[in-house]
Structure formats: structure tokens, C-alpha cells
SEMAR-132375 format. One record per atom (N, C-alpha, C, O): residue in one letter; chain; atom name; x negated, y, z negated. Coordinates in steps of 0.2 Angstrom, whole numbers, always signed. Each point is the difference from the previous one (the first is absolute). Layout:
  nukol  nuza  tormi     xx     yy     zz
      A     A     CA      X      Y      Z
...
# end
This chain:
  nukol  nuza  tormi     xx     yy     zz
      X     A      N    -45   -153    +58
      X     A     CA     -7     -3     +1
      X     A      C     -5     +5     +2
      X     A      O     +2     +4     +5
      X     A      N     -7     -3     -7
      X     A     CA     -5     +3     +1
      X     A      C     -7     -5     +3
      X     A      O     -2     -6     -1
      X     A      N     -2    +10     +7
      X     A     CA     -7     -4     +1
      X     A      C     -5     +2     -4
      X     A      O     -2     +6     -1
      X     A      N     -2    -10     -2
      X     A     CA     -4     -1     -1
      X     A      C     -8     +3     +4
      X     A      O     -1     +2     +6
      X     A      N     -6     -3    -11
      X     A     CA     -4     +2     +5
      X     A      C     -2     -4     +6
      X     A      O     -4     +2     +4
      X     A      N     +6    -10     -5
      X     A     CA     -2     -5     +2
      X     A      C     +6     -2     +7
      X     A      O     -1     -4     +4
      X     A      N     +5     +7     -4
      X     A     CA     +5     +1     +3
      X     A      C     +7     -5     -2
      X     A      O     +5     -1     +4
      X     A      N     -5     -2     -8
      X     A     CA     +5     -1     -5
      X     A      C     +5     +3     +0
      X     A      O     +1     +6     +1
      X     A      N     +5    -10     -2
      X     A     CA     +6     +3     -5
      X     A      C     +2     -2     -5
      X     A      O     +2     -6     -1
      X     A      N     -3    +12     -3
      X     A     CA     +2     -2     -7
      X     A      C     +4     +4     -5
      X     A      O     -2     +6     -2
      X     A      N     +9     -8     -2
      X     A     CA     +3     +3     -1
      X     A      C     +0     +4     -6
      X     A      O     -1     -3     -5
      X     A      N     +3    +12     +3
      X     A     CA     -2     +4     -4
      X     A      C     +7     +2     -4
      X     A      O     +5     -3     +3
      X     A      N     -3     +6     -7
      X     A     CA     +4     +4     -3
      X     A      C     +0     +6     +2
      X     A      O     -6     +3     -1
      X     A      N    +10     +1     +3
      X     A     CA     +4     +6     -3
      X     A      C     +4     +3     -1
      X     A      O     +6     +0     +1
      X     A      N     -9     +5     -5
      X     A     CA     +4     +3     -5
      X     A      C     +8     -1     +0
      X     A      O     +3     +1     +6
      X     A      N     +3     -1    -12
      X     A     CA     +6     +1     +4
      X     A      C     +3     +5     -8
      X     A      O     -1     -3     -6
      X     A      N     +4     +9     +6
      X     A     CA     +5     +3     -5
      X     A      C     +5     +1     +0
      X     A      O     +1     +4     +5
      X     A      N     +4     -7     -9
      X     A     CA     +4     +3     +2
      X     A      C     +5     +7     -3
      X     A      O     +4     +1     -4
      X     A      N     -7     +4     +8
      X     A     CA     +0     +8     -2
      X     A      C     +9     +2     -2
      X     A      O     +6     -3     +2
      X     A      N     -6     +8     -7
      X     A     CA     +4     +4     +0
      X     A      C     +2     +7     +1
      X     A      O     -4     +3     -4
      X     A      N     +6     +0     +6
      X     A     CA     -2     +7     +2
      X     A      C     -5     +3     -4
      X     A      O     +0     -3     -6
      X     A      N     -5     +8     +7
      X     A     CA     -4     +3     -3
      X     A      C     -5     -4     -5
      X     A      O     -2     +3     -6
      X     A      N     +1    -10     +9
      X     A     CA     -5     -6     -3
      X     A      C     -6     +0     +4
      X     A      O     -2     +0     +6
      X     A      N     -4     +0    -13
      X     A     CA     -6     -2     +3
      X     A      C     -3     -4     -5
      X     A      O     +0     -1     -6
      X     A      N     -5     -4    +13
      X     A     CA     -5     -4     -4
      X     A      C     -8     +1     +3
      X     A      O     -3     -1     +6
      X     A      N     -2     +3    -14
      X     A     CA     -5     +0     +3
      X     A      C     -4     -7     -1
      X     A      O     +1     -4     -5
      X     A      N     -4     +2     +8
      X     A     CA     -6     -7     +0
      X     A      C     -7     +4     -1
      X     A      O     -2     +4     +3
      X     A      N     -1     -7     -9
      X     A     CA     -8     +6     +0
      X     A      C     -4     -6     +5
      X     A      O     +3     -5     +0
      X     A      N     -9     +5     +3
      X     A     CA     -3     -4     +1
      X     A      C     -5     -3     -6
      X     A      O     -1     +2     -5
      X     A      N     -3     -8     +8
      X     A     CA     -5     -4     -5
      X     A      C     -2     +3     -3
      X     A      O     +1     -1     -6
      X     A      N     -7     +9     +7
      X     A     CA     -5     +3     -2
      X     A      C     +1     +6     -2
      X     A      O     -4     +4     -1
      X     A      N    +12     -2     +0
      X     A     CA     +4     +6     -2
      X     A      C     -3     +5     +3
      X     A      O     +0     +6     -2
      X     A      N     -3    -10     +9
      X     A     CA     -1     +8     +4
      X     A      C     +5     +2     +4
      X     A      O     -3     +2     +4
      X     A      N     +9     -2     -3
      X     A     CA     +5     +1     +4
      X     A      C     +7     -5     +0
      X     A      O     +1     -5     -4
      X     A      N     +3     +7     +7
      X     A     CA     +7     -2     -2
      X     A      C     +4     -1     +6
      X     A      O     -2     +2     +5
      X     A      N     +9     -7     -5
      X     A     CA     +3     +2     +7
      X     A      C     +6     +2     -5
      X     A      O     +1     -2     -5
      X     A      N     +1     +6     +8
      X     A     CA     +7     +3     +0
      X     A      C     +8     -1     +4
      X     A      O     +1     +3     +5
      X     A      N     +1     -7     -8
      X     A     CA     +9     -3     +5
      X     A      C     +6     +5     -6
      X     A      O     +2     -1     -6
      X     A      N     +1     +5    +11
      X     A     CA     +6     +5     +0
      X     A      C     +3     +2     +4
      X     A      O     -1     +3     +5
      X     A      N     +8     -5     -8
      X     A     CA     +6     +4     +2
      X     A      C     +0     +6     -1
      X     A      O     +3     +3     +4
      X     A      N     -6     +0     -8
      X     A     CA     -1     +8     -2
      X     A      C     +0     +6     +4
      X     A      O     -6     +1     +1
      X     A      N    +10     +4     +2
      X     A     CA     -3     +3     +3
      X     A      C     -8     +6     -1
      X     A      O     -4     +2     +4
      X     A      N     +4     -1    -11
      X     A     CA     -5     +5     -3
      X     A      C     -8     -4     +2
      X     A      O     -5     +2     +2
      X     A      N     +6     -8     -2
      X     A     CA     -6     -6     +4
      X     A      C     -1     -2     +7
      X     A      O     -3     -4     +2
      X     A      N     +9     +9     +0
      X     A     CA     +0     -5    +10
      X     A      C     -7     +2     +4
      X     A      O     -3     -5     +3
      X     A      N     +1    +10     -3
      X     A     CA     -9     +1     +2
      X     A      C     -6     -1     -5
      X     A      O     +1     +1     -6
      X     A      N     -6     -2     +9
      X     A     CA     -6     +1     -3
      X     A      C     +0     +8     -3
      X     A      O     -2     +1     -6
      X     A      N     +3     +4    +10
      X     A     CA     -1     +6     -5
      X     A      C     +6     +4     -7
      X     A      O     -1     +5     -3
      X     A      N     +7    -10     +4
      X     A     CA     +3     +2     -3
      X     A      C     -3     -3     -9
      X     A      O     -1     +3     -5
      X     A      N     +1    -11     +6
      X     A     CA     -4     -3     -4
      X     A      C     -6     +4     -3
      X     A      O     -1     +0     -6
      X     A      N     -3     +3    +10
      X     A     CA     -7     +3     -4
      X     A      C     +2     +5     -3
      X     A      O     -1     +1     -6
      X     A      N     +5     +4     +8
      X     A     CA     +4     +5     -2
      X     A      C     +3     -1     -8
      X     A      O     +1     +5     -3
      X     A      N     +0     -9     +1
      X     A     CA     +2     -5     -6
      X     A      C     -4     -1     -5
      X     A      O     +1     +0     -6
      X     A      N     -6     -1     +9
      X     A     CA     -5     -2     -4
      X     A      C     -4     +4     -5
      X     A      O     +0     +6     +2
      X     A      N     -3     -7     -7
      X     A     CA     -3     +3     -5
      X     A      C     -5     +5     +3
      X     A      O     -3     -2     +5
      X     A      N     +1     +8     -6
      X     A     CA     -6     +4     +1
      X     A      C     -4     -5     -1
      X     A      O     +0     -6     -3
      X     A      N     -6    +11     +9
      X     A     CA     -7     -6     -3
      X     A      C     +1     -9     +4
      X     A      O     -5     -4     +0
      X     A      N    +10     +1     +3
      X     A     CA     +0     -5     -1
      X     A      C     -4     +1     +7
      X     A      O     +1     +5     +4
      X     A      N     -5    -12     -2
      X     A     CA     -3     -1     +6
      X     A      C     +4     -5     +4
      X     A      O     +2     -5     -1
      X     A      N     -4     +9     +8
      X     A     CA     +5     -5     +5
      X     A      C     -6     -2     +5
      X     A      O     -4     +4     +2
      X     A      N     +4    -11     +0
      X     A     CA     -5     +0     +7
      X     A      C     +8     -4     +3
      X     A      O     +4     -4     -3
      X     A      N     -5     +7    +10
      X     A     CA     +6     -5     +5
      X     A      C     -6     -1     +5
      X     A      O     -3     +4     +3
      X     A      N     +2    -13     -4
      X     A     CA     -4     -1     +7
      X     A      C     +3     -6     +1
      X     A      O     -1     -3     +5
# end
């Protein structure tokens, strides 16, 4: 259950996989500006190991 702005409870989903060793799942968002990332992997366990991965050129904002 989560609150609402109204101070409500109401109840939401999350995520669930179930992983096998060196499994990942990306989710892109609505506007294909960004992505969640869920991994067992260790080459993805931090944020800079993941950038490191990435294509030259690709742009990263972490806010």
C-alpha cells in the first residue's frame, strides 16, 4: 500500500523476476528518455560499471 497525495491508501505493483544467474531486465520508460535496470549481473551491479558498457557518445544525466 502506498499514500496517496490526499493521504489515501492505495495499492500499487512491483516489479517481481525471477532471475537466473547473470539475468537482466531493462524496462525503457514512456518517453524513451530513460530506463530501469533489474540484475543479477555482476558487470551492472553500480551505476559506473554500467556507463562503462555503454556505447561512446551515449549521454548519461543521473538526477
Amino acid at each position: 500500500m502506498k499514500k496517496t497525495i490526499g493521504r489515501k491508501e492505495k495499492p500499487y505493483m512491483l516489479p517481481y523476476f525471477q532471475m537466473e544467474e547473470d539475468s537482466f531486465v531493462i524496462t525503457t520508460w514512456h518517453d524513451g528518455q530513460g530506463f530501469n535496470l533489474y540484475t543479477s549481473n555482476e558487470r551492472y551491479k553500480t551505476l559506473e560499471r554500467l556507463i562503462s558498457r555503454l556505447p561512446k557518445g551515449t549521454i548519461i544525466e543521473n538526477d
